[in-house]
N, C-alpha and C positions, 0 to 999 in steps of 0.2 A: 261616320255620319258627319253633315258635312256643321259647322258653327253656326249658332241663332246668327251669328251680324251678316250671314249670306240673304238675308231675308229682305225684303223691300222694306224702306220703316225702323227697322232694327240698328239704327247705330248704337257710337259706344255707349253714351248713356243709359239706353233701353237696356241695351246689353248686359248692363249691371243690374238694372233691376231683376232681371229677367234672373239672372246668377244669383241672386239672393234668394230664389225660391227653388236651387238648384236645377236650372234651366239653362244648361251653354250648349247644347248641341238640337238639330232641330229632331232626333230622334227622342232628344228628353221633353222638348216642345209634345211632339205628339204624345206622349204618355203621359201629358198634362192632363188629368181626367176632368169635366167638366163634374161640379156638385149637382147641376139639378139642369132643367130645360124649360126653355116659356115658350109656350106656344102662339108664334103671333099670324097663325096660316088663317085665322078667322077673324072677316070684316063685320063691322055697324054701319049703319047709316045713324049720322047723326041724334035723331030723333028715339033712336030704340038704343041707345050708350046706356046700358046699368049702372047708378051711382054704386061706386066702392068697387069697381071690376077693371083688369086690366084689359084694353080692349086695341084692336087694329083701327082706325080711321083712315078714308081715302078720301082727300077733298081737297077746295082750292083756298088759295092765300084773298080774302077779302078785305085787308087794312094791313098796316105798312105795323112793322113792332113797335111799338109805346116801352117806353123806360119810366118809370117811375121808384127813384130813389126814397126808401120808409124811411133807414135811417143811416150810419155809417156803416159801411162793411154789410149791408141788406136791400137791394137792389129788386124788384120783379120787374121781367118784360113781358108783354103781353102783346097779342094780338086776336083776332076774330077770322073763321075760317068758316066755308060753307057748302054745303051739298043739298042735291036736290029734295033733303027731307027739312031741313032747318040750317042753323047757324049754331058756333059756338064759340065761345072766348078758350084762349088757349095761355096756358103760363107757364113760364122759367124763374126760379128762383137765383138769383147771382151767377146765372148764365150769359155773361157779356156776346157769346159768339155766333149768340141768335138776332143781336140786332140788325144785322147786317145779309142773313141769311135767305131772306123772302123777296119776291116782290110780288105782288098785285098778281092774281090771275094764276097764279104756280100752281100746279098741282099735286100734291107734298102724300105720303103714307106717311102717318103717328102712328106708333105705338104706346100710350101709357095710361095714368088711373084716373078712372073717371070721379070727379067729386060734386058735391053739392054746393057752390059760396053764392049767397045772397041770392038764393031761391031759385038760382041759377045753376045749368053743368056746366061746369070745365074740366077744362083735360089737364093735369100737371105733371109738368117734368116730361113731357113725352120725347123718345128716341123720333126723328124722323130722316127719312131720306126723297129725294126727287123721285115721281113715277117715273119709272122706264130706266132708272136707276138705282133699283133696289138691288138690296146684299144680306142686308139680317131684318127686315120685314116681308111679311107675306112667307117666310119658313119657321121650324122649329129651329132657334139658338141656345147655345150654349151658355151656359150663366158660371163660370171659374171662380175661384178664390182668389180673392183680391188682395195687395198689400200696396203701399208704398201707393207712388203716380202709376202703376199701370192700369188699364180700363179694360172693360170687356170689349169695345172696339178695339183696342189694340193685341189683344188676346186674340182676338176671333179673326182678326186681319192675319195676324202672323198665324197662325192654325190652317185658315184656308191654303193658304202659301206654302206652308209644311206638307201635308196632303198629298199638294201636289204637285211637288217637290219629289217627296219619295217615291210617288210613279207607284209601281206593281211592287208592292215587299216581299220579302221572304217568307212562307209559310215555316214557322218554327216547331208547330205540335204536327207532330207524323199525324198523316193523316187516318190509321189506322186507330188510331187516340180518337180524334176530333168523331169519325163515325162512329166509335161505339160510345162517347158522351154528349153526342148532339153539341156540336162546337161550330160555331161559326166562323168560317176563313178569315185571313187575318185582314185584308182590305177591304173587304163589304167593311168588317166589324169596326176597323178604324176612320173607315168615314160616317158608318152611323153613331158611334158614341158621341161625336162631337156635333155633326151635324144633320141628324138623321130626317129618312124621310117623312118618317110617321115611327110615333112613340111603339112600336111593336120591334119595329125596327133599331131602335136604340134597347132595347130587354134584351135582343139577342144576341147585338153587342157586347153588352155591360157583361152578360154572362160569361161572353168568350174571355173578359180581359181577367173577370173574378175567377175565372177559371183558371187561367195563367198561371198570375199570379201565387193563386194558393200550390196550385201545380209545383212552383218552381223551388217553392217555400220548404213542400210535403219533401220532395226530393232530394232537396240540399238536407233536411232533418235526418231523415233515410240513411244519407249518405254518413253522415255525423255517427248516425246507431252502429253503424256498418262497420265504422272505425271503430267504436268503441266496443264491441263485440269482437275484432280480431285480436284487441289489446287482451295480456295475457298478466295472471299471477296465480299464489300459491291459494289452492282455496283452504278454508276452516275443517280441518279433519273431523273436530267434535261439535256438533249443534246442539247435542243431547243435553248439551250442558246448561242450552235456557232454563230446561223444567225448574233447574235449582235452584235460578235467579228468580221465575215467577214464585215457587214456592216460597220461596222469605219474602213475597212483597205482604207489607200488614193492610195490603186489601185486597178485591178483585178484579182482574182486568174484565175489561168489556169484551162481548165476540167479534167486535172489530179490531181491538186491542191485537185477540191471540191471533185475529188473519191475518194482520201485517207483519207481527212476528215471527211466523212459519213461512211466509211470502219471504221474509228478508234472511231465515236460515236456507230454504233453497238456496237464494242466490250464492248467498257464501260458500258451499259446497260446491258452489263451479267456479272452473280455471276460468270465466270472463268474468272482470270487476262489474260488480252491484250498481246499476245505476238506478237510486230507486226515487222517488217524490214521495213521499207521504202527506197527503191532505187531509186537516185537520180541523173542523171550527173551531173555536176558542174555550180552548179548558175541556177535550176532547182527549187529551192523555196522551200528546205525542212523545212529551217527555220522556218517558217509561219505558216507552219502544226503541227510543234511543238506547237509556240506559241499558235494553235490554241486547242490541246487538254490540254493545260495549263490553257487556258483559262476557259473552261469548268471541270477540274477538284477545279480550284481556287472558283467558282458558286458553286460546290455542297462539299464545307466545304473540301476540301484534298489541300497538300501540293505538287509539282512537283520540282526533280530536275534535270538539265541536265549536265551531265558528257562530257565534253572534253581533247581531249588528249593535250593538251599545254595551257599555259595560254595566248598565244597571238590569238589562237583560243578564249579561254575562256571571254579574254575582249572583243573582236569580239560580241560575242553573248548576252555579257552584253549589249554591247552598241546596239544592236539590238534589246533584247525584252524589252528593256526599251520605244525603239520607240514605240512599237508595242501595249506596255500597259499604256502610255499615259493617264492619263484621266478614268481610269477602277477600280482604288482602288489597282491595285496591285501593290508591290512597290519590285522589285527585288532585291536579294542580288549577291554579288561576293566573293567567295569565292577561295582563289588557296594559295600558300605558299607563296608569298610576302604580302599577304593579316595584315592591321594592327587591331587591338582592337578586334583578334579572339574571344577574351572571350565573350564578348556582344555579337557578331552576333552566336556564340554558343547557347546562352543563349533566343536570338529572334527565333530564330530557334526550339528550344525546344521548346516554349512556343506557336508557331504557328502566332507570328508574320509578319514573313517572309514568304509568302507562294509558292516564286520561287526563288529556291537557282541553284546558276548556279556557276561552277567554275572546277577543274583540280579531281584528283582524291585525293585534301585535302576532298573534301566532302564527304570521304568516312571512314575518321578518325574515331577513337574510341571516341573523342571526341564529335563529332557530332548526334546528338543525336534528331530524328522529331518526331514533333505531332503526325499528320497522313496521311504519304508519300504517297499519290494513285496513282504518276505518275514518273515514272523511263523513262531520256531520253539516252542514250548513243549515241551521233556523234562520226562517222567516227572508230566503233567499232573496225578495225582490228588494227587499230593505238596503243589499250592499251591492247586487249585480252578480254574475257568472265570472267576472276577473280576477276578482280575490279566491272564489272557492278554484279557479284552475289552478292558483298559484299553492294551495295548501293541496290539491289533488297530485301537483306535481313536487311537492314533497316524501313525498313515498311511491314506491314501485307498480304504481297502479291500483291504487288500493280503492276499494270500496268504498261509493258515494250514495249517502241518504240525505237527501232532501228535504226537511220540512215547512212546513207554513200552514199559517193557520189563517191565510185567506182562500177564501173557497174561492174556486176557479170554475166558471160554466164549462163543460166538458166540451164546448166548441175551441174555448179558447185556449182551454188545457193540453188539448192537441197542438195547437201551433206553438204555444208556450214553450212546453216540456215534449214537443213529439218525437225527442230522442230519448225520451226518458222511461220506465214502467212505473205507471201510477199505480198506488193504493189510497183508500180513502178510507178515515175513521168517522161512518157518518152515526156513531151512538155516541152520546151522551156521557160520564160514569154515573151510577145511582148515587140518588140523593142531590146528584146537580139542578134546579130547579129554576125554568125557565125567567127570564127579567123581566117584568110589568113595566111594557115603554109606553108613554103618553107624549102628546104635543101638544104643548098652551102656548098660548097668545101673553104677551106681556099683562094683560089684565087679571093674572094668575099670579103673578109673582108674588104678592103679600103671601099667597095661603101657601104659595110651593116653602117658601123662610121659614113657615109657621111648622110647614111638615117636617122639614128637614132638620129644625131647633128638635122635633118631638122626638126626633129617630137618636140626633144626637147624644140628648140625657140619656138614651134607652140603652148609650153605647155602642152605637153605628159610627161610621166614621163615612166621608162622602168626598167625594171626586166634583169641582167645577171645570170645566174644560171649555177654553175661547177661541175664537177663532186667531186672533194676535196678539203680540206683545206687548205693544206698545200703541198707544192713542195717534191715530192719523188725520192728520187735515181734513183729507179727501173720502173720508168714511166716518159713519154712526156705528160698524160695528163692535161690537164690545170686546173688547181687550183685556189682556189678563192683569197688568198692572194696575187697570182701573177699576177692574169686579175685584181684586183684593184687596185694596186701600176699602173699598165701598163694605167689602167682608166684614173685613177688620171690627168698624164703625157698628153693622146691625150685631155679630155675632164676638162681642168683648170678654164674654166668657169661655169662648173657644181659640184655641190655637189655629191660626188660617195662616196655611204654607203657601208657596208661589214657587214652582218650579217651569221653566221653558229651557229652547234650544241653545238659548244664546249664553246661558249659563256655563258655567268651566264645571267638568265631569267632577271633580269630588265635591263642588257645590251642589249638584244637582245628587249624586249619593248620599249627601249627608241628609238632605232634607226628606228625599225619599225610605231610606233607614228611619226617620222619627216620624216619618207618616207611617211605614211597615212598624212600628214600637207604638201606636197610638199615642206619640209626644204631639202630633198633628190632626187634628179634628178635621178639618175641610183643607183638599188641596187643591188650590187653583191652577191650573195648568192649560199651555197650549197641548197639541196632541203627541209630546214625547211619551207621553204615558200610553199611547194604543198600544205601543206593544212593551210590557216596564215589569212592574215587580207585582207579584202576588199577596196580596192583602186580602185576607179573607173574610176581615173585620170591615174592609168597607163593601155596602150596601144600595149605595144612592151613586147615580151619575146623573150632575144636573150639563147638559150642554148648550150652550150659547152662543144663538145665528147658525143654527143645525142646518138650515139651507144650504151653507156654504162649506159643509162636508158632503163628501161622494157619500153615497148607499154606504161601500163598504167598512171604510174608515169608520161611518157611524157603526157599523154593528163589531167593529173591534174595537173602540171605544166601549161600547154596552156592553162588551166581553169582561171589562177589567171587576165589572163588580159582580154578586155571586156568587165568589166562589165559598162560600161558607155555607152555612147551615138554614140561615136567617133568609127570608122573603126580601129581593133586591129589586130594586124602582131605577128607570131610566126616563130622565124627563128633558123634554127638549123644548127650548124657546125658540120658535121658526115662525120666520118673520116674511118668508117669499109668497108670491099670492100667485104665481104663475100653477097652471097643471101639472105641468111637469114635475117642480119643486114638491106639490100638496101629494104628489103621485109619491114621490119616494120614500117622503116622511110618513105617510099611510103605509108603504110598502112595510115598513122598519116596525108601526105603530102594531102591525095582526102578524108579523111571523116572527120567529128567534132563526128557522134555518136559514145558515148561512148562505147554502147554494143556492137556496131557491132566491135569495136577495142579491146575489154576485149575479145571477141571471137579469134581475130585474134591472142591475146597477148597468147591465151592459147594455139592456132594451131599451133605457131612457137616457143613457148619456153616449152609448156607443163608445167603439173599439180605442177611438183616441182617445179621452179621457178614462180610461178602464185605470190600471194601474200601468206605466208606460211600457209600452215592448221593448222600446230600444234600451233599458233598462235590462230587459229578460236579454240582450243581446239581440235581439232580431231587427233587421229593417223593416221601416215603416211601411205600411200598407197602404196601395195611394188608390185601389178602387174595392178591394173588398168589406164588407161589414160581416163582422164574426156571427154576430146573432142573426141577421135576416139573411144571411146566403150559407143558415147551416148546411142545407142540402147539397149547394156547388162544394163544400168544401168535406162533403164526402167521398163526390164523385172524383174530387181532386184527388183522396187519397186513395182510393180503391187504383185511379189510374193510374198511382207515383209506386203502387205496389204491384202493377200490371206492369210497368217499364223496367222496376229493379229485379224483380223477378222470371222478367224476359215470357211472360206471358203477349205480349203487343209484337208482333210479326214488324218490327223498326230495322230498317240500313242504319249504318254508321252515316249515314249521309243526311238522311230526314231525322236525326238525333243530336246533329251538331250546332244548331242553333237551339237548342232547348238546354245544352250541355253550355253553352257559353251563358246562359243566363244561369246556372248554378253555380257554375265556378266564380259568376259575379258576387253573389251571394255571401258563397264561402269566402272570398278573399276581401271582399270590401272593408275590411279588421273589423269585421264583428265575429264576435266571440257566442257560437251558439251554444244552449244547455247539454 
């Protein structure tokens, strides 16, 4: 395709703007998707203009433009326009390029918001162009995402020009696809998305492109399982040998517990490595299921390690499967960068001494070096990315990957997430887990929340503050962790109030967290390194502050840290946004504990980009689909990516070969899929 500077308009300069929103060819130009459409195909007559409506005007120029400077750097030009139902004053704010643009008698189309000043309508800010030379009045236009100097005029100029430029494209989906999911041909559909004829017209578009897209996504994932399905190793001769391990656990598993663990002994009995996800909400026991195919891969002669993203996670889990293997012969190691005498445990480790290395993503060093790995565990995957766990997958001979996180995933997006993966989901509870009483007050709460939290503390609860930042900023009121702990300090002189964040050096932030897990520490103030940290069962209380300015789910991993004891646990949040949106999520958080059903809600009100990042999970960004509102296209996507790989679609290698270049786009563009 040919370069945006072949474009009328388009020199170098533009050029670069254009390149910074990854836009250098005019085929990237047309897959610039438009956010939204105005529709300006309906005129007023002066007299019937709706204050507060964005409206068409066709009328003449009745007075020459007036400049009236208010004060430095704040300019309006004005003028008066007229048709045959009345008059109206018309204004520009710090638009120099209108003084010059009218004369007397013209007959000009506006487009923009009608307001109310001094009893009077005017029209402001309006787009106009000369009658009998109109271009983006009197149609539906496109409204783009904007950055930098470029304009929607200059977007929409270069877009017209691309169009038709590209003349008659290539249809890429065989049409055998396109009729049996109602798909619209790719030129109708690429001239209505951007500039359609009537809004009906652009829904048939938009679908065909959301179609695509997820299409080429489903495919290239497909393709990913495909590989990892022909990948070959030794499987686990003995399964039988979990019974042993649940039997010594000194409690009960849940029946979500025992289904992911007979889920994950199948896989092992087959010569193709385990790719498994395990979804879990917080404090759901995924832990256990781990230990348990550790267990059974420890029996049949292999090594397991499991990957966390911080080392105060990673003592965490130390000190847990150490419980867990008690009495079994396995004797676990820890491994992370404070880690001392690396050489030896390098060295056990080769040798197959060690046969459960647990520790940060030191265990993934060149130095590190296993007998024979048959178990790869990665927690809380989105935390580190898909780069690191390939790089420990590719330390043993294909061995066995389980997946965990304990951020619930709407099953739209879990698909595209993980759609090379087989999910399981642990959606029970274990008994006696008891759900968190969350509330959201207004700052005129704060005395009695102090009052409450002093009463829980004598009682021997211990409580979590969590802020949004570090450190106090010029540019913001909101509350900061150095500033709510000095303030701590001050009301609560009889308690110990810790302070841990990100910017702290790792055995600083262990130390403090160890004397918060020993109750040396009554209240710990913290940014949110603690969502995913260490288990304290003793604390009770999560107070968080400027909870508007956490997602849905961060909040409800957050409110995951407390509970997990015996004792009735309180989540209290000072949310200070007035918008719907905001009051929407903090109510969402405020009546449920499930996390799916809040990871759902978290995607309906913030949408697929702000979720937790995909190009994180490895994937390319989505530039027209929405996860939650086009679940249905992104069925029909895969129903038809399993209709293609399965050679059910009657396809030539011919009407296949443009759908085949946008996968191998996919897979080679160095993203690294799950």
């Amino acid at each position: 395709m040919e370069s945006i500077n072949s474009l009328h308009g388009i020199g170098a300069e533009r050029a670069k703007l254009f390149a910074k929103k990854g836009i250098k060819t005019v085929e990237d130009l047309l897959y610039y998707f438009p956010r939204g459409h105005e529709d300006r195909t309906k005129f007023c007559e002066i007299a019937d203009c709706p204050v507060g409506e964005f409206v068409c005007i066709k009328a003449k120029v009745f007075s020459p433009v007036k400049e009236v400077r208010i004060k430095r750097n704040f300019t309006i030009y004005s003028m008066v326009i007229f048709d045959d139902s009345g008059a109206m004053n018309v204004v520009w704010y710090n638009n120099r390029f209108v003084k010059n643009a009218f004369h007397t008698d013209d007959e000009i189309l506006f487009y923009g918001k009608v307001a109310a000043a001094r009893n009077k309508k005017e029209l402001q800010n309006p787009v106009y162009e000369k009658a009998g030379n109109e271009r983006f009045i009197g149609r539906i236009v496109p409204v783009y995402p904007l950055s930098g100097n470029l304009t929607q005029k200059i977007i929409a100029s270069a877009m017209e020009q691309a169009i038709e430029r590209a003349g008659v494209m290539s249809e890429y989906i065989p049409s055998a696809v396109r009729s049996k999911y109602n798909i619209a041909e790719i030129n109708f559909a690429m001239k209505n998305i951007h500039f359609p004829s009537d809004f009906n017209s652009y829904e048939i578009s938009r679908r065909r492109f959301v179609f695509e897209e997820l299409l080429t996504l489903q495919l290239a994932l497909l393709e990913r399982k495909s590989d990892n399905t022909k990948a070959q190793r030794t499987p686990f001769s003995d399964t039988e040998c979990v019974k042993e391990f649940i039997k010594g656990l000194p409690f009960e598993l849940t029946g979500a517990q025992k289904r992911v663990i007979s889920k994950m002994c199948e896989d092992f009995k087959s010569q193709t490595p385990m790719n498994r996800l395990v979804q879990g909400d917080v404090g759901s026991g995924k832990t256990v299921v781990a230990a348990a195919g550790m267990y059974v891969a420890y029996k049949n002669g292999f090594q397991s390690a499991i990957m966390a993203p911080t080392e105060i996670l990673a003592n965490q889990h130390f000190e847990t499967f150490s419980a867990f293997f008690e009495g079994t012969g396995i004797e676990p190691v820890l491994l992370t960068s404070g880690t001392k005498n690396k050489k030896a445990i390098y060295e056990k480790i080769a040798s197959g001494e060690y046969s459960v290395i647990i520790g940060t993503n030191a265990i993934i060093q060149e130095e590190v070096q296993y007998k024979n790995l048959g178990l790869v565990v990665a927690d809380e995957q989105h935390r580190f990315g898909v780069v690191q766990r390939a790089k420990l997958v590719s330390k043993g001979e294909n061995p066995n990957t389980l997946i965990m996180t304990a951020t619930p995933i709407p099953r739209t997006l879990s698909l595209i997430l993980y759609g090379d993966l087989d999910v399981s989901v642990i959606d029970e509870l274990p008994p006696g887990r008891k759900p968190v009483a969350t509330y959201a007050v207004g700052e005129d709460m704060r005395k009695r929340i102090y009052a409450f939290l002093d009463k829980h503390i004598k009682n021997g609860s211990q409580a979590y503050v969590v802020c949004p930042l570090i450190e106090e900023s010029e540019k913001t009121d909101l509350a900061n962790a150095e500033d709510i702990h000095k303030r701590l300090e001050k009301i609560f002189p009889q308690y110990n109030v810790g302070l841990v964040h990100g910017r702290m050096k790792s055995a600083e932030k262990e130390s403090i967290m160890r004397d918060f897990a020993e109750n040396k520490i009554q209240i710990l103030v913290s940014t949110t390194v603690i969502e995913v940290g260490v288990n304290v069962p003793n604390s009770n209380i999560m107070i968080i502050e400027n909870a508007e300015r956490f997602g849905l789910s961060t909040l409800h991993q957050l409110r995951g840290r407390v509970g997990r004891g015996q004792e009735e646990a309180f989540c209290i949040m000072f949310a200070h946004g007035s918008s719907e949106i905001t009051k929407k999520r903090i109510q969402t958080l405020c009546k449920s504990n499930d996390g799916f059903y809040i990871s759902e809600q978290d995607l309906k009100l913030r949408g697929p980009g702000d979720f937790f990042g995909t190009r994180q999970h490895g994937l390319p960004e989505l530039k027209v689909a929405n996860l939650f509102t086009d679940a249905e296209i992104l069925e029909d996507a895969q129903n038809a990516a399993v209709d293609i790989t399965e050679g059910k679609c009657k396809i030539t290698a011919e009407e296949f070969f443009g759908l085949r270049k946008k996968v191998d786009k996919i897979l080679s563009d160095s993203i690294v899929l799950n």
